[in-house]
MARDO-753620 format. One line per 4 residues: number of its first residue (from 1); their letters; for each residue y, x, z of N, C-alpha, C, O. Coordinates in Angstrom, 1 decimal. Each point is the difference from the previous one (the first is absolute). Example, Ala and Ser with C-alpha at 12.3 -4.5 7.8 and 13.67 -1.06 7.14 Angstrom:
# residues 2
1 = as = -5.7:13.2:7.8:1.2:-0.9:0.0:1.2:0.9:0.0:0.0:1.0:0.7  1.1:-1.4:-1.4:1.1:0.9:0.0:1.1:-0.8:0.8:1.1:0.5:0.1
***
This chain:
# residues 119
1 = xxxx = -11.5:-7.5:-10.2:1.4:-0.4:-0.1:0.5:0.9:-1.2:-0.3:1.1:-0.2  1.3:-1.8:-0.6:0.2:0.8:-1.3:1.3:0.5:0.6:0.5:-0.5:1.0  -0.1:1.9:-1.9:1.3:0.5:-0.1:1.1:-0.4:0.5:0.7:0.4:0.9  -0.5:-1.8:-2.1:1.8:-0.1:0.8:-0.3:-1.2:0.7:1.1:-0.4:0.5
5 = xxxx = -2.1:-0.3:-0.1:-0.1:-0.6:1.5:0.3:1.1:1.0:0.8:-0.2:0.9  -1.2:1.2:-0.8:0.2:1.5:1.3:1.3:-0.1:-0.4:0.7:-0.6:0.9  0.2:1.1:-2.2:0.9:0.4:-0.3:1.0:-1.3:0.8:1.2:0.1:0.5  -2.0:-1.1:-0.6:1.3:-1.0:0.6:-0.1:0.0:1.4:0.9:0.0:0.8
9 = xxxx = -2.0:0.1:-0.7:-0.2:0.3:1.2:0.4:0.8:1.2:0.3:-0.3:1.1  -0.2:1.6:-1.6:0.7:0.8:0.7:1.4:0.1:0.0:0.8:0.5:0.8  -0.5:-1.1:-1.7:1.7:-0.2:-0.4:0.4:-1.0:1.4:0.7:0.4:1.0  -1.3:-1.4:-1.2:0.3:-0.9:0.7:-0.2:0.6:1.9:0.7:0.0:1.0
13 = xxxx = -1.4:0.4:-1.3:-0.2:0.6:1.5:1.1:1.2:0.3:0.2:0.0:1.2  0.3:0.8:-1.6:1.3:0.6:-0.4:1.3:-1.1:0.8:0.5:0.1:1.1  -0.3:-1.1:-2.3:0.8:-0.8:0.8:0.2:-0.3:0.4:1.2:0.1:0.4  -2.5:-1.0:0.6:0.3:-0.4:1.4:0.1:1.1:0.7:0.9:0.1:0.8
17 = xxxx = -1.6:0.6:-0.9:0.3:1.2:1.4:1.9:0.2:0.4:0.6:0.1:1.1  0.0:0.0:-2.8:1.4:-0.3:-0.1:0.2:-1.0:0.7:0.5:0.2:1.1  -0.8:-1.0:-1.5:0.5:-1.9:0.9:-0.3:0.1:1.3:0.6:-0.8:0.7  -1.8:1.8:0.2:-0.2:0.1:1.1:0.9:0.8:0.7:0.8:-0.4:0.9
21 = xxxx = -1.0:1.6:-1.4:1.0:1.1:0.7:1.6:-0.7:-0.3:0.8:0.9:0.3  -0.2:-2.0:-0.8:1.0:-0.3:0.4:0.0:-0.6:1.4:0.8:0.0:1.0  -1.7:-0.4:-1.2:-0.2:-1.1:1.7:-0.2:0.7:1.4:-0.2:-0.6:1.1  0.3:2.3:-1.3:-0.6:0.6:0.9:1.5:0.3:0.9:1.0:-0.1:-0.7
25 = xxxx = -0.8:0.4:2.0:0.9:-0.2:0.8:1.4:1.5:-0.4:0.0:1.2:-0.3  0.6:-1.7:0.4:1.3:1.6:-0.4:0.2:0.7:1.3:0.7:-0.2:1.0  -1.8:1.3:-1.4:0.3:0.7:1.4:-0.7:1.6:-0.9:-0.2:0.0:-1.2  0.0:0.7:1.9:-0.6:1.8:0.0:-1.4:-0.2:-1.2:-0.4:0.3:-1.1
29 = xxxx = 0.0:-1.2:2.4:-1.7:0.0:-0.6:-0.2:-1.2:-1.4:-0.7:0.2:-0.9  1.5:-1.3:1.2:-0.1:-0.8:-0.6:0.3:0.6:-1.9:-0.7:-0.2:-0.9  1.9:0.9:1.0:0.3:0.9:-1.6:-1.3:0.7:-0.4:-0.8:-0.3:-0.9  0.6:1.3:1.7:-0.8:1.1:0.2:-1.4:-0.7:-0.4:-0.5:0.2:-1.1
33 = xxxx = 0.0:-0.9:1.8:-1.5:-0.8:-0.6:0.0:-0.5:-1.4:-0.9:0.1:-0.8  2.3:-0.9:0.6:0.1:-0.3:-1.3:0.2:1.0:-1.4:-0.6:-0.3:-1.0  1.0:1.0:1.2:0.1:1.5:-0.8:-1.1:-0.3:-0.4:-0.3:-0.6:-1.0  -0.7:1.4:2.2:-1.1:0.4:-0.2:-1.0:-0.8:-0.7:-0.7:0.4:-0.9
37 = xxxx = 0.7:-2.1:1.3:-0.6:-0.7:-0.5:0.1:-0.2:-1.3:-1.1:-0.2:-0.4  1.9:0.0:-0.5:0.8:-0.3:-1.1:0.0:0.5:-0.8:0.1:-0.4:-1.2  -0.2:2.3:1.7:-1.0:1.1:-1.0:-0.8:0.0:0.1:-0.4:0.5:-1.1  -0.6:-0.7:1.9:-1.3:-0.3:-0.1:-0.5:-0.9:-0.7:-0.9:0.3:-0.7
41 = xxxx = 1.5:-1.5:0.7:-0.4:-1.4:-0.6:0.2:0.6:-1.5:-1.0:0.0:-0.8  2.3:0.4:0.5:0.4:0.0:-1.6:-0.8:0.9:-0.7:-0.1:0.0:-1.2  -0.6:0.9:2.0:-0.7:1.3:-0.2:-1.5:-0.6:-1.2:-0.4:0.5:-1.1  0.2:-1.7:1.9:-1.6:-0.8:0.0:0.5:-0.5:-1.5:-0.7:0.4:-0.8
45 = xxxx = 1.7:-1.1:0.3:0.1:-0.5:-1.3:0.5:0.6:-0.8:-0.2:-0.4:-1.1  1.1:1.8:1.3:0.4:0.9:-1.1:-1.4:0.7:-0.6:-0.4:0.0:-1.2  -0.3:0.8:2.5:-1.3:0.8:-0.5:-0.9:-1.1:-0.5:-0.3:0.1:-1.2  0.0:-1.1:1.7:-1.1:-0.9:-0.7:0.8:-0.2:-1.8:-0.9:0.0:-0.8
49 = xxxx = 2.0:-0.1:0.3:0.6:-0.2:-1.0:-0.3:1.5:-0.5:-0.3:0.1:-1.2  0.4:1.1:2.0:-0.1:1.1:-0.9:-1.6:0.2:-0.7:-0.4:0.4:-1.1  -0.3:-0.8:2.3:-1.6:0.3:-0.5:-0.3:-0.5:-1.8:-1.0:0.3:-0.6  2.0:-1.1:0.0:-0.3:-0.1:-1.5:0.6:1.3:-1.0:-0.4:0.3:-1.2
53 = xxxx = 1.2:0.3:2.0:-0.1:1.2:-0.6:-0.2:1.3:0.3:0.4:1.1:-0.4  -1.4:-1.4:1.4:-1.1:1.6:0.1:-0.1:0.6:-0.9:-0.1:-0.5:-1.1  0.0:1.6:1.3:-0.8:0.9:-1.5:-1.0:0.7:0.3:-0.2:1.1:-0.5  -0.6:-1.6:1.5:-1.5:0.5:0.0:-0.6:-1.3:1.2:0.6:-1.0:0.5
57 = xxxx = -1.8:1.3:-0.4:-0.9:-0.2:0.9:0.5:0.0:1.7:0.0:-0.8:0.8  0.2:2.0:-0.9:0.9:1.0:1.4:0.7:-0.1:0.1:0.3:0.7:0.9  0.9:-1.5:-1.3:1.4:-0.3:-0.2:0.0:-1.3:0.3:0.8:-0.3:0.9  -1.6:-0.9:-1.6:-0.3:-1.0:0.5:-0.3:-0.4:1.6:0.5:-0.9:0.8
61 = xxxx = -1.5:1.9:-0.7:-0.8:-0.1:1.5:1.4:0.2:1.5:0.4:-0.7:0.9  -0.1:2.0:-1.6:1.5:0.5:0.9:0.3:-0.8:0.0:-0.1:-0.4:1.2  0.9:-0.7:-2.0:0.9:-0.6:0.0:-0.4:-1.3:1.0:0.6:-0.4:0.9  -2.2:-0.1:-1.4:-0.6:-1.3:1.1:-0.1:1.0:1.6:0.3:-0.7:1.0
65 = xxxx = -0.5:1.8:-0.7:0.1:0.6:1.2:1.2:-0.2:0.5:0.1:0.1:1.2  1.1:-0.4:-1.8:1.4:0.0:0.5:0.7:-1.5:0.3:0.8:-0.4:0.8  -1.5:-0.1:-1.9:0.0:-1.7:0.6:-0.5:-0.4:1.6:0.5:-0.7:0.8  -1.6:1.4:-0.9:-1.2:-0.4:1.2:0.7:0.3:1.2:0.2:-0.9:0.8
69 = xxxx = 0.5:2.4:-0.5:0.7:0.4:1.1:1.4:-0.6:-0.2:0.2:-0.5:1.1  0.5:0.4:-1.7:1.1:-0.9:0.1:0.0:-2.0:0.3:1.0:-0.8:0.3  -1.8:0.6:-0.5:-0.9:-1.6:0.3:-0.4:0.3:1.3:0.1:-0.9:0.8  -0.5:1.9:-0.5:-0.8:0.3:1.6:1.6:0.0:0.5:0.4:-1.0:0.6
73 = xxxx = 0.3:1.9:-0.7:1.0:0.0:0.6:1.1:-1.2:0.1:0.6:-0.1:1.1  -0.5:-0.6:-2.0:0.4:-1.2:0.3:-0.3:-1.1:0.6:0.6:-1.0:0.3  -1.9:1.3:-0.1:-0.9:-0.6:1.2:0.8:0.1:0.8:0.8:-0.9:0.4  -1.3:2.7:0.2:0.8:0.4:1.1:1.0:-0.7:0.6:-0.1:-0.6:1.0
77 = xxxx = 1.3:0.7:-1.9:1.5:-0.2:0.6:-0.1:-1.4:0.1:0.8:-0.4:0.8  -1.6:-0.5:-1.4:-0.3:-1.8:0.1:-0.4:0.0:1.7:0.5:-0.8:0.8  -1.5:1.7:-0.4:-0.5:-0.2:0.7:1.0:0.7:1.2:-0.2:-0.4:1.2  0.8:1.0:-1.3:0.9:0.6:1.2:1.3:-1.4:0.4:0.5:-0.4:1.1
81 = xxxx = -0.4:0.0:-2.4:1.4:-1.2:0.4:-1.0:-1.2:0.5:0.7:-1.0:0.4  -1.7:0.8:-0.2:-1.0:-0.9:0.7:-0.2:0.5:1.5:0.1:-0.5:1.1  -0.6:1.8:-1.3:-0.1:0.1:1.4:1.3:0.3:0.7:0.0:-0.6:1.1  1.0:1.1:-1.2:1.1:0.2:0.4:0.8:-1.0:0.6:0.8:0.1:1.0
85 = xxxx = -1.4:-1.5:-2.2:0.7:-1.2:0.1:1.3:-0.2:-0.4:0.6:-1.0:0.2  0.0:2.1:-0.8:1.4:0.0:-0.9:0.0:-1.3:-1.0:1.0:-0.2:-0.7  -2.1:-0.5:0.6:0.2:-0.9:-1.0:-1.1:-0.8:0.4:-0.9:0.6:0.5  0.7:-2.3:-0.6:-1.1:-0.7:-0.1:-0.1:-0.9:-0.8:0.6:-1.0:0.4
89 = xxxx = -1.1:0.9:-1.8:0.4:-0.8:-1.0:-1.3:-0.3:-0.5:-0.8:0.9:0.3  0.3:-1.9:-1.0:-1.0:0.1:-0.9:-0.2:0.6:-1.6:-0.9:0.0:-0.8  2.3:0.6:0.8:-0.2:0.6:-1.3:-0.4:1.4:0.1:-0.3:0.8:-0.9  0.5:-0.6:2.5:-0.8:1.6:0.3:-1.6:0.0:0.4:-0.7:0.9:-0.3
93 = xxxx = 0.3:-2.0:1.0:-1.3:-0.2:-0.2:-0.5:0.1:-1.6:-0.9:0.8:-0.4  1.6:-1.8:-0.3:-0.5:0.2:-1.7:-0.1:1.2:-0.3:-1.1:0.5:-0.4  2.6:0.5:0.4:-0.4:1.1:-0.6:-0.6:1.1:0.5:-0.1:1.0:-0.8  -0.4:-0.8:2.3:-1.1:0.2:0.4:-1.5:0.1:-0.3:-0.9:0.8:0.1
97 = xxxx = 1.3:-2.6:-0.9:-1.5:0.2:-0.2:-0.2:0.9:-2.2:-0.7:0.8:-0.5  1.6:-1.3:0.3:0.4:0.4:-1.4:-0.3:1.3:0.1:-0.8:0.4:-0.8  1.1:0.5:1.7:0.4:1.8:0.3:-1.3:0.0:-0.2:-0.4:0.5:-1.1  -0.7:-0.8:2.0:-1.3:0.0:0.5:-0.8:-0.3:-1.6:-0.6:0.9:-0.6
101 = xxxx = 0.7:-1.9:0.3:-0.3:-0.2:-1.6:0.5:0.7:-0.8:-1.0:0.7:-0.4  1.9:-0.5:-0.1:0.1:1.4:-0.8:-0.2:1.1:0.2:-0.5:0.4:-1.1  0.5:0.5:1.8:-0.9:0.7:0.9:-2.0:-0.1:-0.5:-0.7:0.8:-0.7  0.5:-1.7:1.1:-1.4:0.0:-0.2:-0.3:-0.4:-1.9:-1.1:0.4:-0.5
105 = xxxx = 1.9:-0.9:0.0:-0.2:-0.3:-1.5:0.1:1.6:-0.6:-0.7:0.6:-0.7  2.3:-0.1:1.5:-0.4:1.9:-0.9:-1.3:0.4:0.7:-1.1:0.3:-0.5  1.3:-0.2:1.6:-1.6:0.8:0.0:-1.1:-0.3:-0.5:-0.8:1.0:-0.1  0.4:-1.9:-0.3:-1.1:-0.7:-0.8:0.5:0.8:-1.1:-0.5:1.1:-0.3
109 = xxxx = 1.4:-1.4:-0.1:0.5:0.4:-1.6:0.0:1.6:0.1:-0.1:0.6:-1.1  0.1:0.0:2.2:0.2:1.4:-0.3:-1.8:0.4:0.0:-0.5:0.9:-0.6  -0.3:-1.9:1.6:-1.7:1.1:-0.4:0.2:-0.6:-1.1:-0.1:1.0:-0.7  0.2:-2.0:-0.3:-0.6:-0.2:-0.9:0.4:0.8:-1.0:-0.9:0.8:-0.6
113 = xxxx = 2.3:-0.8:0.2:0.4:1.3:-0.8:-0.7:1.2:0.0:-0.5:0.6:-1.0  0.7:-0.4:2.2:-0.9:1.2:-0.2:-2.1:0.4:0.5:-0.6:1.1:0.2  0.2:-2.6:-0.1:-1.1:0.2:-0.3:-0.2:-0.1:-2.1:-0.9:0.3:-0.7  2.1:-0.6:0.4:-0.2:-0.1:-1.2:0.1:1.1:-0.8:-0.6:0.2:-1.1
117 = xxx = 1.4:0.5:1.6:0.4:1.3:-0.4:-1.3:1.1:-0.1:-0.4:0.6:-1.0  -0.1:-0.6:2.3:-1.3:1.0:0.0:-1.2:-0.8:-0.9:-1.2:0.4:0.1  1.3:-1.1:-0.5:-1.3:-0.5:-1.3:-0.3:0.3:-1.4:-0.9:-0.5:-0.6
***
């Protein structure tokens, strides 16, 4: 997958989490999950947008390490409004599965970086 396909990619996945967490119910938990989720989410397309201006090897890699736990974490909070049942929509199954895929695309991308690095 090239650059600004991820780049649109994660953008877009950004959004909906926006478009989702409006749909989520106005209560304690319902704000509070969305917070959380929405920095998380935005986390995955700002750092993936910064990785073009690493200035090292190590800086790069940090930066894919911080995508991976913030993608994991957006998992998380996807997966808490599913089990909770605060929401049942099919655009949370989608970006469920989206979290899970991005997630696994940086980790790939992070051994390879850095199997590349030690060569």
């Amino acid at each position: 997958m090239d650059r600004l396909t991820l780049e649109k990619r994660t953008k877009s996945f950004h959004i909906n989490v926006i478009k989702l967490c409006e749909m989520l119910p106005k209560t304690t938990a319902g704000f509070e999950i969305a917070k959380q989720l929405i920095r998380s989410a935005g986390s995955v397309g700002a750092n993936y947008r910064a990785t073009k201006r690493a200035k090292s090897s190590n800086d790069f890699l940090n930066k894919l390490k911080i995508i991976i736990e913030e993608s994991d974490e957006s998992l998380y909070w996807l997966e808490i409004i599913r089990d909770a049942t605060l929401l049942q929509d099919e655009a949370l199954n989608s970006l469920i599965q989206e979290a899970n895929e991005l997630t696994s695309i940086f980790v790939a991308s992070h051994k390879t970086a850095a199997g590349n690095r030690e060569k």
